[in-house]
PASEBA-1860 file (N, C-alpha, C; in nm, 3 decimals):
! residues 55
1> XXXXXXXX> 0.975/2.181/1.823/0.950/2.070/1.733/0.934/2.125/1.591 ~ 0.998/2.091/1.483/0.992/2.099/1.329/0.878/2.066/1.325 ~ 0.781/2.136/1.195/0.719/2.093/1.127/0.711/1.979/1.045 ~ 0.603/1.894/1.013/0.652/1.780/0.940/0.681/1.789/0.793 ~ 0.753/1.736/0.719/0.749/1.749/0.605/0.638/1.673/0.551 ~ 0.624/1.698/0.394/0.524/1.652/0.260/0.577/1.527/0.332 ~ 0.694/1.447/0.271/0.702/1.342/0.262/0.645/1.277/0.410 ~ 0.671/1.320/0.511/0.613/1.276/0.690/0.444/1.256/0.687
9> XXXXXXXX> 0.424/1.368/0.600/0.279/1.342/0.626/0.210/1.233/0.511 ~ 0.288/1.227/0.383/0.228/1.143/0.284/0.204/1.006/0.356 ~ 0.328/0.952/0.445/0.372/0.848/0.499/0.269/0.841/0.617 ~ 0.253/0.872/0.685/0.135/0.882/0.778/-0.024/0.830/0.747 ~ -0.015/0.979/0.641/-0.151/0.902/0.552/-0.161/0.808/0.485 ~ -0.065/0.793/0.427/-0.078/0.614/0.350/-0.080/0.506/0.533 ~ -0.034/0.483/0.609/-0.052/0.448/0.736/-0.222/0.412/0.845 ~ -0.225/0.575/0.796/-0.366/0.570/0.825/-0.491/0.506/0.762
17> XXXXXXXX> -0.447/0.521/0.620/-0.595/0.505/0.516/-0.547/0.368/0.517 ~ -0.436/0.250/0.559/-0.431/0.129/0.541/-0.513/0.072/0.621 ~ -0.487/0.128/0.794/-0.534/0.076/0.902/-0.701/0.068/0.899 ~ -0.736/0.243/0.846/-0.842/0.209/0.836/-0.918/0.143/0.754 ~ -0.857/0.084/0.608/-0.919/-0.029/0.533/-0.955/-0.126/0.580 ~ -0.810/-0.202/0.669/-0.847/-0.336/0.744/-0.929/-0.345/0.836 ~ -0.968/-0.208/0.888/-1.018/-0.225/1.043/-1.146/-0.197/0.947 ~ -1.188/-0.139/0.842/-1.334/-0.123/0.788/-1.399/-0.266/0.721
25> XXXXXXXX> -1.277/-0.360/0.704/-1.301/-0.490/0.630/-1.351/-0.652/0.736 ~ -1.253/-0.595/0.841/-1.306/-0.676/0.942/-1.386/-0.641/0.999 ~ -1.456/-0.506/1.024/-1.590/-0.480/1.056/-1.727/-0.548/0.968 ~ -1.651/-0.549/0.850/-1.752/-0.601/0.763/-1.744/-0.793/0.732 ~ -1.691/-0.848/0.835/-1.648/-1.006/0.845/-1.596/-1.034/0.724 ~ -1.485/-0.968/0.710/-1.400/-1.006/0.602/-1.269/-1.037/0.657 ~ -1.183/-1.104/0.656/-1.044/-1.157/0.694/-0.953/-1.019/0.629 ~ -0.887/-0.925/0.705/-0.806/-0.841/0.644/-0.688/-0.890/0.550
33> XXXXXXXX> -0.612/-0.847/0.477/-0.482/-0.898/0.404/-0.406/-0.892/0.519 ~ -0.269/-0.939/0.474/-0.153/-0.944/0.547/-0.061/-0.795/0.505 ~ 0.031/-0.719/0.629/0.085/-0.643/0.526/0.146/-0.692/0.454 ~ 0.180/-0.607/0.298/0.284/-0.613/0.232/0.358/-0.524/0.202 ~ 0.475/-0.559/0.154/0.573/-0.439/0.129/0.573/-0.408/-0.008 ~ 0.494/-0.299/-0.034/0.489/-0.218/-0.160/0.607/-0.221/-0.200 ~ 0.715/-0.204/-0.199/0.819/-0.199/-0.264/0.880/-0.299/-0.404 ~ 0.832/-0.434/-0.303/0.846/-0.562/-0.387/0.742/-0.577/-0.419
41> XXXXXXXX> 0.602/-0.546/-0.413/0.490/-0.590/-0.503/0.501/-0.481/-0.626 ~ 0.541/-0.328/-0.622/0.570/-0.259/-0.725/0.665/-0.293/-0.838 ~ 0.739/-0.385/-0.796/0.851/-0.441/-0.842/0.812/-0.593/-0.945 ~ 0.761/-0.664/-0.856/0.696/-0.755/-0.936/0.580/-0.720/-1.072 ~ 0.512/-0.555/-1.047/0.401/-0.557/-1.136/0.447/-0.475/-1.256 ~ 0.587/-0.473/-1.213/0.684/-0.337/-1.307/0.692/-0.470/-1.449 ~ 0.794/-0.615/-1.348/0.866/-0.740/-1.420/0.722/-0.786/-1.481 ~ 0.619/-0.792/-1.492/0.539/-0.821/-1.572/0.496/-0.753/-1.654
49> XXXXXXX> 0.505/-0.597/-1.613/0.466/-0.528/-1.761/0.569/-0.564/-1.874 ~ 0.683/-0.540/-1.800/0.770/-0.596/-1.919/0.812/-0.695/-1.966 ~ 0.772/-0.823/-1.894/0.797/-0.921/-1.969/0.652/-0.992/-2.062 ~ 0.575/-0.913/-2.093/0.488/-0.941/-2.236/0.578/-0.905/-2.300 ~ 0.530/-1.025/-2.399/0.553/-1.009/-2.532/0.432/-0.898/-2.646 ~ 0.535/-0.861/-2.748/0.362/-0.798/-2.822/0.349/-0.878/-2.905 ~ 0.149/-0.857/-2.935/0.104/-0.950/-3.021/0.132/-0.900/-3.132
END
């Protein structure tokens, strides 16, 4: 078996530290989020930086 790469393990850990948010939030009687796909929320917060105007 290969070793994992940087990128295998970044992906993992982002995986992990999600699960364990939700599972630390509903411990705490909070309704977890839904996933989302970072991809398109990065995307949307990109189209708003740039669509200000400057004062």
């Amino acid at each position: 078996m290969k070793a994992p790469t940087l990128k295998d393990k970044m992906a993992y850990y982002a995986k992990v530290r999600a699960a364990n948010y939700a599972d630390s939030l509903r411990l705490e009687g909070f309704v977890a989020p839904q996933k989302q796909d970072h991809k398109h929320r990065r995307a949307g917060v990109a189209g708003k930086k740039q669509s200000r105007s400057p004062m």
